[in-house]
C-alpha positions, -999 to 999 in steps of 0.1 A, spaced: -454 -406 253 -427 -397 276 -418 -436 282 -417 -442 244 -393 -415 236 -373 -426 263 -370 -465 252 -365 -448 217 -335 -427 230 -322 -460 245 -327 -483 219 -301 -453 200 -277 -454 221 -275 -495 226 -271 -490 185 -246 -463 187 -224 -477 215 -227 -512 192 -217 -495 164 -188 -471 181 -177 -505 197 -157 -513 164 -138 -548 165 -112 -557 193 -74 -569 182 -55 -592 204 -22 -600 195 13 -606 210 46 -585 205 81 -602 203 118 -601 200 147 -622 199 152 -619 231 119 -627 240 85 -611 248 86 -572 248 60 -557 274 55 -518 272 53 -517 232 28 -487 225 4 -500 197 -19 -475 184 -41 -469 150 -19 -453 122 -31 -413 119 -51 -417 158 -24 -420 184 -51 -413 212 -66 -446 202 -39 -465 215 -26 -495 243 5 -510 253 18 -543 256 18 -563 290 45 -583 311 40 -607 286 41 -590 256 4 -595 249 -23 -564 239 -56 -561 235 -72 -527 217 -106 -520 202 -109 -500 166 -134 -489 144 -140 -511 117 -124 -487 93 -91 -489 110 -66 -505 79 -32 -497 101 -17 -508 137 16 -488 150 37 -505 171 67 -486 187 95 -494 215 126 -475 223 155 -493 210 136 -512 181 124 -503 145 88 -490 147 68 -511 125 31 -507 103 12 -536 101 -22 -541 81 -56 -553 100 -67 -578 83 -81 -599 109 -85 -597 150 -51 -618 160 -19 -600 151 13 -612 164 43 -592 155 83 -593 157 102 -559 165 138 -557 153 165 -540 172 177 -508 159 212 -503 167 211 -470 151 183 -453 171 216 -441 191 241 -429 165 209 -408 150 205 -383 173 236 -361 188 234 -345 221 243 -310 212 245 -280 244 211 -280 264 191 -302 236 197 -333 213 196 -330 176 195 -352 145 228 -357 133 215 -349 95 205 -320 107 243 -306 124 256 -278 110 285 -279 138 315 -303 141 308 -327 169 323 -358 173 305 -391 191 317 -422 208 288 -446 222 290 -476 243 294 -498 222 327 -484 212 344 -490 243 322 -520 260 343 -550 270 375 -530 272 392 -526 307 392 -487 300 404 -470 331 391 -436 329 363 -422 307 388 -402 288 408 -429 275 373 -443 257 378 -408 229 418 -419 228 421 -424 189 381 -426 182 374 -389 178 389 -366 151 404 -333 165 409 -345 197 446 -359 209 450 -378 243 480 -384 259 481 -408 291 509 -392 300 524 -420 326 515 -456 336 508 -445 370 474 -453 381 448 -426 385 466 -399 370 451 -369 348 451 -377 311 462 -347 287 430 -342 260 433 -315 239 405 -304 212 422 -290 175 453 -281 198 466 -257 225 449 -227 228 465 -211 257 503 -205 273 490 -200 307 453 -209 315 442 -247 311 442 -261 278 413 -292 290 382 -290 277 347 -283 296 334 -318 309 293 -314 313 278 -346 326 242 -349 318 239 -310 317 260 -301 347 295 -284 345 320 -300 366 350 -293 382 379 -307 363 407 -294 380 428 -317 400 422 -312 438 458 -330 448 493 -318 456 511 -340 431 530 -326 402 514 -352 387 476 -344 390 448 -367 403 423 -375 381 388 -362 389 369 -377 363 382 -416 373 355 -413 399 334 -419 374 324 -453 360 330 -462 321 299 -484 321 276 -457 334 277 -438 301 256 -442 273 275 -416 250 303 -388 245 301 -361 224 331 -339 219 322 -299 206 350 -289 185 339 -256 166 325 -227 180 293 -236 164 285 -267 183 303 -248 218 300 -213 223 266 -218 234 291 -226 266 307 -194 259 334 -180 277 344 -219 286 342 -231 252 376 -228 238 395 -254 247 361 -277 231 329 -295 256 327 -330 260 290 -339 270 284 -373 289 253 -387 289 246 -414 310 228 -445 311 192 -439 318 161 -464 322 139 -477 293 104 -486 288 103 -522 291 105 -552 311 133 -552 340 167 -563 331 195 -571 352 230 -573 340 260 -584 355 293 -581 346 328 -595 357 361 -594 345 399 -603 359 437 -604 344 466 -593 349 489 -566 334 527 -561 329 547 -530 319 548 -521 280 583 -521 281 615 -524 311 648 -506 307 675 -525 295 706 -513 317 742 -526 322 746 -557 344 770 -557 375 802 -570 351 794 -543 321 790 -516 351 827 -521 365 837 -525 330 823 -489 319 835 -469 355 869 -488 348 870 -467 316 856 -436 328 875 -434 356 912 -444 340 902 -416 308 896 -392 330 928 -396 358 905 -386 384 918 -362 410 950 -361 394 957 -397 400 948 -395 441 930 -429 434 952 -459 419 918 -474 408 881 -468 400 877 -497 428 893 -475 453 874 -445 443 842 -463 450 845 -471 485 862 -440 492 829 -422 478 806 -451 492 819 -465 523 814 -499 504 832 -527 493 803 -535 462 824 -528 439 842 -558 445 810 -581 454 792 -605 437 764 -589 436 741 -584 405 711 -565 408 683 -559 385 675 -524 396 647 -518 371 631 -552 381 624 -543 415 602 -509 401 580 -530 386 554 -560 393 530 -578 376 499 -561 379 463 -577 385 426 -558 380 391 -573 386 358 -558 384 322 -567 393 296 -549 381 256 -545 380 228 -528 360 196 -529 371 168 -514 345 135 -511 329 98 -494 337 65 -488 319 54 -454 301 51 -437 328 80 -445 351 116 -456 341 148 -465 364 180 -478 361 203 -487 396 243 -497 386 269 -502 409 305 -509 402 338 -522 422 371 -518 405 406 -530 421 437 -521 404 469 -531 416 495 -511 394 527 -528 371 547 -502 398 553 -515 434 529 -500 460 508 -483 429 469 -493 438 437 -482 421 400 -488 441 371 -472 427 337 -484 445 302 -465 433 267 -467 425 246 -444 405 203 -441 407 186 -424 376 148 -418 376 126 -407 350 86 -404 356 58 -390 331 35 -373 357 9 -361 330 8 -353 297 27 -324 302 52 -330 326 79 -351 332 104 -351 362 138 -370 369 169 -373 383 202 -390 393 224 -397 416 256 -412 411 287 -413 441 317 -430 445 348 -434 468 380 -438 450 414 -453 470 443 -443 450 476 -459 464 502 -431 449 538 -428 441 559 -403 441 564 -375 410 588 -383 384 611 -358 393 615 -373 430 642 -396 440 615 -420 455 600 -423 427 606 -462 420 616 -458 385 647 -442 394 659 -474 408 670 -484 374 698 -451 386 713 -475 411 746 -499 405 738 -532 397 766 -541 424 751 -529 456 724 -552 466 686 -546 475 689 -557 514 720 -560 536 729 -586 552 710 -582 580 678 -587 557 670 -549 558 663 -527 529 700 -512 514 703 -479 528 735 -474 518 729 -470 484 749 -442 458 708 -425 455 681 -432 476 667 -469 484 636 -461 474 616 -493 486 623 -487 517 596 -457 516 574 -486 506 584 -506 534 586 -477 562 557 -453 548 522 -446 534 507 -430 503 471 -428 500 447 -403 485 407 -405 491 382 -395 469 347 -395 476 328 -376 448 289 -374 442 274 -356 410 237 -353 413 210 -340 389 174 -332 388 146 -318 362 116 -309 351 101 -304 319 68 -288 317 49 -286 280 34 -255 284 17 -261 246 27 -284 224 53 -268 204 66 -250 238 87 -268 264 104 -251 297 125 -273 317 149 -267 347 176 -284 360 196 -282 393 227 -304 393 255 -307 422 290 -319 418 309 -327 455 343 -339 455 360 -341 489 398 -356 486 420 -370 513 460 -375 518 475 -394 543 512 -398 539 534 -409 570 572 -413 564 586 -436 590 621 -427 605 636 -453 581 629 -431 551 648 -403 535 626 -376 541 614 -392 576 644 -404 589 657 -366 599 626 -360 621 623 -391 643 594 -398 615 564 -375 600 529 -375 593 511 -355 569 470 -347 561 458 -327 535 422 -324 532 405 -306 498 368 -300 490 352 -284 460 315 -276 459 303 -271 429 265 -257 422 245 -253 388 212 -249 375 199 -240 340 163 -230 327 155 -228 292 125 -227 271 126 -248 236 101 -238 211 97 -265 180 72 -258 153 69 -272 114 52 -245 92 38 -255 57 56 -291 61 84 -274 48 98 -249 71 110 -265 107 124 -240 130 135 -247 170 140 -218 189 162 -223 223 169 -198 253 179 -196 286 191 -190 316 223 -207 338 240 -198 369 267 -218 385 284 -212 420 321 -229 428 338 -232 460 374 -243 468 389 -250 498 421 -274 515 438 -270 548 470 -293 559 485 -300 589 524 -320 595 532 -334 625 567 -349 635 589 -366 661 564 -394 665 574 -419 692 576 -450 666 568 -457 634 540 -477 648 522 -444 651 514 -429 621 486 -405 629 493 -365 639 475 -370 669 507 -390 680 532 -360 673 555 -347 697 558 -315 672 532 -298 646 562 -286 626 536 -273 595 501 -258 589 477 -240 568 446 -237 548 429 -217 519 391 -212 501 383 -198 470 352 -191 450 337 -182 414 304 -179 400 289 -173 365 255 -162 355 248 -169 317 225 -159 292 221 -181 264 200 -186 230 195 -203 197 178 -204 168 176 -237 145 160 -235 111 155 -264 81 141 -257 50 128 -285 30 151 -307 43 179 -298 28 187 -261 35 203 -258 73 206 -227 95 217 -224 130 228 -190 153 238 -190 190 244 -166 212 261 -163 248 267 -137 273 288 -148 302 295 -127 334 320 -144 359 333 -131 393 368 -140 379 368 -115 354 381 -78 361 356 -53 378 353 -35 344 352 -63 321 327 -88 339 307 -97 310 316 -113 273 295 -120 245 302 -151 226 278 -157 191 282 -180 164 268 -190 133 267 -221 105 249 -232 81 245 -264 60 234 -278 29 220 -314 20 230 -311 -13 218 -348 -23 182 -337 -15 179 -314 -46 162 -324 -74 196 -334 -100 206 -362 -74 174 -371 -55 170 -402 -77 208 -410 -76 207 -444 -60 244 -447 -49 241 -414 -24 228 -415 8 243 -383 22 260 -354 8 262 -326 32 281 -290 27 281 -269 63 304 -242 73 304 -219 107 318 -188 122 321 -182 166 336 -167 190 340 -189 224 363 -182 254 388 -196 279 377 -185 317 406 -208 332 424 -177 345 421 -186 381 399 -167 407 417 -140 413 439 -128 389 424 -94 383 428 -80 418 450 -70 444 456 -91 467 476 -92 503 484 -118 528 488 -122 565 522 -126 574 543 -129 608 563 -94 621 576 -108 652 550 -127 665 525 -97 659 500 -102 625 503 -79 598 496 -79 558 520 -71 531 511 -68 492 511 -106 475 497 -95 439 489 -67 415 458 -71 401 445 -51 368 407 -40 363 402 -48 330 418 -87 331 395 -109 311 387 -140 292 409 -155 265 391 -150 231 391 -175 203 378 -169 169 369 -205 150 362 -215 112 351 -245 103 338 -260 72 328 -298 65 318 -322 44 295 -352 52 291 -380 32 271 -413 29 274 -438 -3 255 -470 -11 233 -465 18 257 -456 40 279 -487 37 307 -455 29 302 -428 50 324 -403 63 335 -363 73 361 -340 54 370 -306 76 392 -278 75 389 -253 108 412 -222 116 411 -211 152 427 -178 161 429 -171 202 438 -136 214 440 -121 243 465 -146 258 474 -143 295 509 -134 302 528 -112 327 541 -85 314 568 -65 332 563 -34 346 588 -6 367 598 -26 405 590 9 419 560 -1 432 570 -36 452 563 -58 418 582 -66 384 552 -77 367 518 -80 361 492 -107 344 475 -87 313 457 -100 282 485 -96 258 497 -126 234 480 -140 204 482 -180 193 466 -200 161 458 -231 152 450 -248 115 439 -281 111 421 -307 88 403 -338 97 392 -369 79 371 -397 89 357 -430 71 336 -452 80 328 -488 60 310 -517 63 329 -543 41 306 -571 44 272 -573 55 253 -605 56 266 -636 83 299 -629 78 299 -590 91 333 -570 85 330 -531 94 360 -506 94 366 -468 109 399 -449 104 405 -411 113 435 -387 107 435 -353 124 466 -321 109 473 -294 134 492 -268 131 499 -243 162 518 -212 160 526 -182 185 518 -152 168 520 -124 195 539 -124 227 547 -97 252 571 -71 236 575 -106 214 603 -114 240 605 -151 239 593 -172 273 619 -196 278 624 -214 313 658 -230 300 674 -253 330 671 -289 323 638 -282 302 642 -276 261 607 -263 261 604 -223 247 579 -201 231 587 -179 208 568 -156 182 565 -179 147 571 -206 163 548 -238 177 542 -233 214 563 -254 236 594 -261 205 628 -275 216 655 -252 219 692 -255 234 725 -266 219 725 -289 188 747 -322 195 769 -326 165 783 -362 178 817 -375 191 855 -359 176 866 -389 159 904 -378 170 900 -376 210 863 -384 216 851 -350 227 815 -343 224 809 -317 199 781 -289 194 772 -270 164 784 -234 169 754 -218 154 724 -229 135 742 -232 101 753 -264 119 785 -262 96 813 -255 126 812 -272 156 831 -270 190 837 -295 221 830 -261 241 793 -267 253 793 -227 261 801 -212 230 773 -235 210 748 -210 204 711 -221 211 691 -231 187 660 -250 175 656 -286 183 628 -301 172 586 -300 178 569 -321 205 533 -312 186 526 -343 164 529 -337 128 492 -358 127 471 -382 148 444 -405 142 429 -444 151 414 -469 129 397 -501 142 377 -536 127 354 -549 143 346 -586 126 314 -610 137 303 -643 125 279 -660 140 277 -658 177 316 -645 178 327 -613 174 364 -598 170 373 -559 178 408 -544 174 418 -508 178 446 -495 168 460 -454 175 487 -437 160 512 -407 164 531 -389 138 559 -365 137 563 -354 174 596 -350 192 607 -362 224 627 -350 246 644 -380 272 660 -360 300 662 -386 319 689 -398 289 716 -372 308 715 -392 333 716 -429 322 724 -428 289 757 -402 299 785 -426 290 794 -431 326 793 -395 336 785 -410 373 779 -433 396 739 -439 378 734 -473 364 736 -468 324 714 -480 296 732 -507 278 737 -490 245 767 -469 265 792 -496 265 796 -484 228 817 -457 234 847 -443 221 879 -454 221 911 -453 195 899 -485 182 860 -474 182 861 -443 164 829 -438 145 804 -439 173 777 -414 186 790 -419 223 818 -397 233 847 -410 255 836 -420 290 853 -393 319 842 -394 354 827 -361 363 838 -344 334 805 -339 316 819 -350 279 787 -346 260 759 -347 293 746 -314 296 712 -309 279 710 -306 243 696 -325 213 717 -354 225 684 -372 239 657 -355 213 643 -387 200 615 -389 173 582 -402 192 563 -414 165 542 -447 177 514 -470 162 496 -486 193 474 -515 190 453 -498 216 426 -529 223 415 -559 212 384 -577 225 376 -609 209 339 -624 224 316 -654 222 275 -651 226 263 -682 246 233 -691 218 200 -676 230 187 -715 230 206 -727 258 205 -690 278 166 -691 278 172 -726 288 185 -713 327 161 -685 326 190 -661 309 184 -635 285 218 -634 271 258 -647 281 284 -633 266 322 -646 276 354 -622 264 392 -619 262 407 -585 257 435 -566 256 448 -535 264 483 -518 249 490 -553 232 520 -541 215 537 -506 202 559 -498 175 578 -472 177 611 -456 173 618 -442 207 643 -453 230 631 -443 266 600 -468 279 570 -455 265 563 -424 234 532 -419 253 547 -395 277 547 -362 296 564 -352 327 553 -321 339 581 -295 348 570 -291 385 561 -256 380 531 -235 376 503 -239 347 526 -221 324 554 -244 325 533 -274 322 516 -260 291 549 -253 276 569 -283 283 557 -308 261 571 -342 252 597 -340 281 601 -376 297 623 -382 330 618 -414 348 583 -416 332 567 -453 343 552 -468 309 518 -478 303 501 -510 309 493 -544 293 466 -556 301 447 -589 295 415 -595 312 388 -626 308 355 -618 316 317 -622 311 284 -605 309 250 -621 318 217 -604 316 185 -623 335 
C-alpha cells in the first residue's frame, strides 16, 4: 500500500513539473550597433519570471503556456512588447535619445521633468560634445535661460563669471553652489592673482553626463542658506548595463586671438608726439623739438631710428591645443563601471600662457541584493597652469602694445630692450617663471538600502581635496627681480573639504491616482583652508631659482581657516491624476560662520503646477503635447560671508622683537546670512508632439539683509563694522523654444533663448552711496542698478581751440573745458539690457552640422585702458590709430581734442571711453562625418566619427577695445569686484579656435 501511494505521489509530480515546465523561448536581441548583451527580458505583468541577454545578445527563458507577452528593457533604448507566438523571437531595440532629457536631477533625487514645479534648466552631453570647451562652465554659456557667463579674459585657466537671474549681493560672492554628484565643493579660488584660478578646470568636460542649473527657490532652497546665488548639479558619467565599450577620442588645432590692437606705426607715432609736443610748448620752450625731448627723457636716440616695432604682435602667438582621451565602460545587472582618463595641453594665443590638465576618474556601481546597492567614484587630476601677470601689472604682455613703435624689441647686443619708456615685459618671460599646480581629487561613495519597497535610505560620504602650488622666480634681469640680485617665491594652498548626507525617500501610488514622494534628511559638511609662503632673495645666479639657494628670506607667513554646516532638510512631492502638481521643501541650516546668536536659518519653499492639457476639454486635442502652469514661493540664503566675520578678532604682531596682539576686527553677534525672497511662475509647452516645445517665466527675487560696513564712533580703535543692512532686487523674464523643423533623413532642429534682468539697489547704509571713484566708474547707489557708471560726462572737443569739454551738470546743456567743475553724474549700465543663445544643429545622412551662436544686449563698457592709448598723445604710450584724427584749425569737427604733452586735454576718466558692449558671438561650430557602420564593423569598430570645429569663429560687435567679453577686476576686495563691472584695461581677448579630431569606439 505504502509503495503504491508513493509511485502515485510520483507519477503527480513528473505530471506537475511537466505541466509547470511551460514552453522555453530562445531568441536573440539586437541593435544597430550590433548585439546587445544584458537586455532584461521578462513576461509582461510577472517580472520575477525573467532572464537576460548574453555576450552575444542571445536568451533563453521558459513560460507557461499562457504567457501572450515578452518585455524586453535596456538602459538607453525604447523598452519594447512583443507577442509569443512561437518559441524563436529575435527582436531589434531602438535607441532612445530621450531617456536623458526625461528625467531632471533635482537636490538629493532625480525627477521627471513633466512632473517639475521648479525652474531648472539642463544641458546634456550632447550639447557640448565635440567642442574644445575649456572649462565645464563655458558648456551653460548661452544654453541655459537665467544664467549669464562672462569669460572675462583670454587668459588660460582663469575663473569665468556665472551669475543665476543676476547679482544678488554687494559684498559676499555672487557664484553659484557647484554640487558634483551630490557633494558641495569648494569654488573659491585658492590663488593669489587678481585674476582668480579656476577650480572647477580640474575637472574634465567629457566626464559629465549632465548639468542642471536651480534658478528659483523652489528647485534650490532645499540647499538653503547657499541657495541664492542658484546650484548647478553635475552629474557624471557613470557605467551601464551592457557589453564593454571603449572610446577614444583625439583632437588637435590651433588658435589665434579674436582680435589685435590696431596702434600707430613708428612714422604716425613721431607724427602725433611732433604735434603734441609743438601744441603744447613744453617746458616753456626748454626743448627746440619733440626729438630732443625724447632722448632727454629716454637716454635714446629711437626717436630718430629706423625702427618699427609691432608692439602688440609680440603679446600674442598662435596658439595650439591637443587632447587624448579614453572611456572605458559597461557591466551586467549586477555590477557597472566606467574608467576615463584625459590629457589636455594648451599653449595660450599670449606668450608664455600654458594650460595642462592630466586626470582620470573610476565610477563603480554594484547591486549587492535586492535591496542594496553600493558605489562610488573617484576622479583626480593635476593641472599645470603657465600664468601671466594681472591686467593691471606692467608685465602683463598686453601692455606692450603701451610701448613706441620706435624703440626696438632687443638691443644690439641681441638682449631683450631694457631700455624701454615702460617695462620690457618679455624679458620676465625670458629671465623668470610663472607656474601654478593643481592637484585636486573629488571622491564619492553610497549606499542605498530598500528598507521596503516604497522606502529607500541612502548615505553618502564625498571628499573634495584641492592642493595648489606657485612657483615664481624673477631673475635679476627683471623689473621686480633685478633690485634684489634675483627672488624666488612659493606659495602653497590646501582646502579640505568634507561632506556626507543621509536621507530617507519614501514613494508610494495610492488608488492609481494619488502619487506622493516624501524626502528628508540629514547633511553635514566640514571645510578647511589653509596657505603659507615663503620669499627668498639675493640668489647667487639666475641659474638658481629655488629658496633653498637664497642668501636672504626677505618674506614669510601662513594662515588656516575653517567652517562647517549641519543641515536639516525635507520634502514632500505630491501628483494628482497626473495633472495636478504639489511640491514643499524645507531647510534649516546652522553654520559656524554665522554669529553666536543667529547660528541657525530656516529656508522653505513652495510651488505647485498644473498639466492643464490633461483635463478632460483638451485631452483629445491632438496638436498639444504639453501645457503646463507652475508657480512657487522660497526663501534661500547666501552663506559667502567669509569665516569670520561675526567675531572679534586679534593678531600677533611685533613690539620690538617681543610678541604681542593688538585688535584686527570688530565682530557683531548677531551677523548672519543674506536672505533672498524668490517668485517664479512658468509656462511649459509642447505642440505637435513636441516638434514645438518651449518655457515662458517671470521671477522677482528680493535679497535683504545685504552685508555692508556700516560706520560706527573711532572711539573704540575702529570706524566701522560689517552688519546685515542693505536690501537689492532683481526682475526678470525668460523665454525658450525649442523646434524640430524637419524630421525624416533630412533632420533640421533649432533652440533659441532670451533672458530680461533687471537689478536695482533698494536699501544701502544710511542710503549713503558706495562709490570707490579713482580710475573705476563703478558706484552703487539706492535706485540704481548695482555697479552703474558714474563720473564726468564727455561733451567732445571746442570746435574754437580744441579743448576737451565736460557737461557741467546732468542737464548736459552747459559744458566747461574745466574737468573739476563737471559735476558727476550717471554714465551708463554695464548689466546687459538682455542675453540669450540660439543654435541648429542640421544632419543628413551620416553628416551632421552644429552651430551656436550667444548674444549680448544693452550693456556698457567701460575701456580704461582708452586713457591711456586712446589719449591723443597725452604720453609717451603707443596710441590706437584712430588718434591721428585729432584736432586742428583745419580738422575742427572731430571727437579728439587737440594733442598737448602732459597736459591732460580730455584724459582723465569720464564717459570718454564708455563704449556700448553689445556682441553676437558665433560661439561654436562643429561640423562631423560618421564612418558608415558597414565599413567600422568591418575592422572590428563599433563606430568612427571624424570632426572639424570651431570655437569664437567670429564676433560682431560695436566695441572698440579687443574683446566685449570682458571684466577686469579692480584689484581690491570682494566688494570691489562685485561692483566694478564691465571695466576693461589691458584685458587679453578670447580665443579662436579650430581643432580636427576623431572619436572611435571598439
Amino acid at each position: 500500500m505504502k509503495k503504491l501511494l508513493l509511485s502515485m505521489i510520483l507519477s503527480l509530480c513528473v505530471i506537475s513539473f511537466a505541466f509547470a515546465q511551460g514552453k522555453v523561448i530562445t531568441g536573440k536581441v539586437t541593435s544597430t550597433s550590433g548585439p546587445l548583451p544584458g537586455v532584461s527580458v521578462f513576461v509582461k505583468g510577472s517580472p520575477a519570471n525573467g532572464t537576460q541577454s548574453d555576450a552575444s545578445g542571445a536568451f533563453k527563458l521558459t513560460v507557461a503556456d499562457d504567457a501572450k507577452i515578452l518585455v524586453f528593457s535596456f538602459i538607453g533604448y525604447k523598452s519594447k512588447e512583443v507577442p509569443i507566438t512561437g518559441q524563436a523571437i529575435n527582436i531589434n531595440l531602438e535607441e532612445d535619445n530621450n531617456t536623458l532629457s526625461d528625467v531632471v536631477v533635482v537636490g538629493y533625487g532625480t525627477q521627471n521633468k513633466r512632473d517639475v514645479t521648479g525652474s531648472i534648466a539642463k544641458v546634456t552631453a550632447d550639447d557640448f560634445k565635440d567642442r574644445p570647451v575649456p572649462t565645464v562652465e563655458g558648456a551653460l554659456q548661452g544654453k541655459a535661460p537665467g544664467v549669464f557667463i562672462n569669460s572675462g579674459s583670454g587668459k588660460l585657466g582663469q575663473a569665468l563669471q556665472i551669475r543665476v537671474r543676476g547679482i544678488s549681493s554687494i559684498s559676499a560672492s555672487n557664484q553659484p553652489l557647484f554640487v558634483i554628484d551630490g557633494v558641495p565643493i569648494v569654488s573659491e579660488a585658492l590663488g593669489t592673482y587678481t585674476e582668480a584660478d579656476n577650480p572647477l578646470a580640474a575637472i574634465s568636460p567629457d566626464d559629465i553626463e549632465s548639468m542642471e542649473v536651480l534658478k528659483d527657490a523652489a528647485s534650490a532652497a532645499i540647499y538653503g542658506a547657499r541657495g541664492s546665488n542658484g546650484v548647478v548639479l553635475i552629474t557624471t558619467k557613470k557605467g551601464k548595463q551592457g557589453r564593454t565599450n571603449i572610446d577614444v577620442g583625439y583632437y588637435a588645432g590651433f588658435s589665434d586671438p579674436t582680435k589685435k590692437g590696431n596702434f600707430l606705426n613708428a612714422d604716425q607715432y613721431r607724427q602725433l608726439f611732433d604735434a603734441s609736443f609743438k601744441y603744447n610748448n613744453y617746458d616753456n620752450g626748454s626743448y627746440a623739438n619733440a626729438a630732443e625731448m625724447w632722448k632727454d627723457y629716454t637716454g635714446t636716440d629711437d626717436w630718430t631710428s629706423n625702427n618699427n616695432t609691432n608692439w602688440v604682435n609680440e603679446a600674442f602667438r598662435r596658439g595650439h591645443t591637443q587632447q587624448y582621451s579614453i572611456n572605458i565602460n559597461g557591466g551586467d545587472a549586477k555590477t557597472r563601471f566606467m574608467l576615463s582618463g584625459n590629457y589636455n595641453n594648451n599653449d595660450g594665443i599670449i606668450i608664455s600662457n600654458r594650460y595642462v590638465r592630466t586626470g582620470g576618474r573610476l565610477s563603480i556601481d554594484h547591486t549587492v541584493s535586492k535591496i542594496l546597492d553600493v558605489g562610488g567614484a573617484i576622479n583626480v587630476s593635476k593641472v599645470d597652469n603657465y600664468r601671466i601677470p594681472t591686467d593691471n601689472a606692467f608685465s602683463n604682455p598686453l601692455q606692450l602694445n603701451a610701448l613706441p613703435p620706435i624703440q626696438p624689441v632687443r638691443d644690439a647686443s641681441g638682449q631683450l630692450n631694457g631700455s624701454t619708456v615702460y617695462y620690457n615685459s618679455l624679458i620676465d618671460y625670458d629671465n623668470g617663471k610663472n607656474l601654478s599646480t593643481t592637484y585636486r581629487t573629488f571622491a564619492n561613495a553610497y549606499a542605498s538600502l530598500k528598507i521596503i519597497p516604497d522606502l529607500v535610505f541612502r548615505s553618502e560620504y564625498g571628499f573634495d581635496f584641492n592642493n595648489l602650488e606657485e612657483e615664481q622666480f624673477l631673475g635679476s634681469k627683471t623689473q621686480d627681480g633685478g633690485s634684489t640680485g634675483g627672488s624666488s617665491t612659493d606659495y602653497m594652498a590646501k582646502s579640505i573639504n568634507f561632506n556626507t548626507n543621509n536621507t530617507l525617500n519614501y514613494t508610494k501610488i495610492f488608488n492609481e491616482k494619488h502619487n506622493l514622494n516624501v524626502l528628508a534628511g540629514f547633511a553635514f559638511q566640514d571645510t578647511k583652508f589653509r596657505y603659507s609662503s615663503v620669499t627668498g632673495t639675493t640668489l647667487p645666479s639666475d641659474s638658481f631659482t629655488k629658496i633653498a639657494s637664497a642668501a636672504v628670506i626677505s618674506a614669510g607667513e601662513s594662515s588656516e581657516t575653517r567652517h562647517t554646516f549641519v543641515s536639516y532638510l525635507a520634502r514632500v512631492n505630491y501628483k494628482y491624476d497626473e495633472k495636478y502638481l504639489l511640491s514643499a521643501s524645507i531647510r534649516t541650516d546652522g553654520s559656524s560662520r554665522f554669529g553666536v546668536n543667529n547660528r541657525y536659518g530656516t529656508f522653505p519653499a513652495v510651488s505647485a503646477g498644473w498639466i492643464i492639457n490633461q483635463e478632460e476639454f483638451l485631452k483629445s486635442s491632438n496638436w498639444l503635447s504639453l501645457l503646463k502652469l507652475r508657480g512657487s514661493y522660497g526663501l534661500t540664503g547666501n552663506a559667502e560671508i567669509g569665516d569670520f566675520a561675526s567675531r572679534n578678532l586679534y593678531r600677533g604682531v611685533n613690539y620690538a622683537g617681543v610678541g604681542g596682539t593688538r585688535p584686527s576686527q570688530l565682530g557683531d553677534p548677531n551677523l548672519s546670512w543674506e536672505n533672498t525672497t524668490n517668485y517664479n511662475i512658468g509656462l511649459d509647452f509642447g505642440l505637435f508632439s513636441d516638434r514645438i516645445s518651449g518655457t515662458v517665466e517671470y521671477y522677482k527675487k528680493k535679497t535683504t539683509d545685504l552685508l555692508l560696513n556700516a560706520p560706527i564712533a573711532a572711539t573704540n580703535g575702529f570706524s566701522s563694522i560689517t552688519q546685515n543692512i542693505g536690501d537689492m532686487q532683481n526682475r526678470g523674464f525668460e523665454f525658450s523654444l525649442n523646434t524640430r523643423n524637419f524630421v525624416g533623413e533630412f533632420k533640421w532642429s533649432t533652440s533659441f533663448n532670451i533672458s530680461l534682468n533687471r537689478n536695482k539697489v533698494l536699501r544701502l547704509v544710511n542710503d549713503q552711496p558706495i562709490y570707490p571713484g579713482g580710475r573705476f566708474l563703478g558706484r552703487v547707489a539706492v535706485g540704481e542698478p548695482l555697479g552703474y557708471f558714474y563720473g564726468k560726462a564727455y561733451a567732445g572737443v571746442d570746435p574754437a581751440n580744441g579743448d576737451a569739454l565736460y557737461y557741467v551738470d546732468a542737464s548736459r546743456t552747459t559744458t566747461t573745458n574745466d574737468y573739476t567743475t563737471a559735476q558727476n553724474q550717471k554714465l551708463g549700465d554695464p548689466n546687459p539690457k538682455f542675453f540669450g543663445g540660439f543654435g541648429n544643429h542640421f544632419s543628413f545622412k551620416n553628416f551632421d552640422l552644429d552651430v551656436q551662436a550667444q548674444f549680448v544686449s544693452g550693456n556698457d563698457i567701460y575701456n580704461m585702458a582708452g586713457v591711456f592709448q586712446s589719449a591723443n598723445g597725452d604720453y609717451f604710450d603707443n596710441q590706437t590709430i584712430d588718434q591721428l584724427n585729432y584736432w586742428t584749425p583745419t580738422n575742427r569737427n572731430t571727437p579728439i581734442p587737440q594733442p598737448r604733452f602732459n597736459e591732460g586735454n580730455g584724459t582723465s576718466p569720464s564717459s570718454r571711453w564708455i563704449q556700448d558692449g553689445s556682441y553676437l558671438r558665433i560661439k561654436s561650430v562643429v561640423f562631423s562625418y560618421n564612418i558608415p557602420k558597414t565599413f567600422a564593423n568591418k575592422y572590428k569598430l563599433q563606430n568612427v566619427k571624424i570632426f572639424a570645429s570651431a570655437l569664437n569663429l567670429f564676433t560682431i560687435t560695436g566695441y572698440k577695445g579687443y574683446d566685449p567679453e570682458v571684466n577686469t577686476p579692480s584689484g581690491g576686495n570682494l566688494q570691489s569686484d562685485n561692483i566694478q563691472l564691465g571695466h576693461d584695461f589691458y584685458t587679453p581677448p578670447q580665443a579662436r579656435t579650430i581643432t580636427f579630431g576623431v572619436n572611435i569606439g571598439l
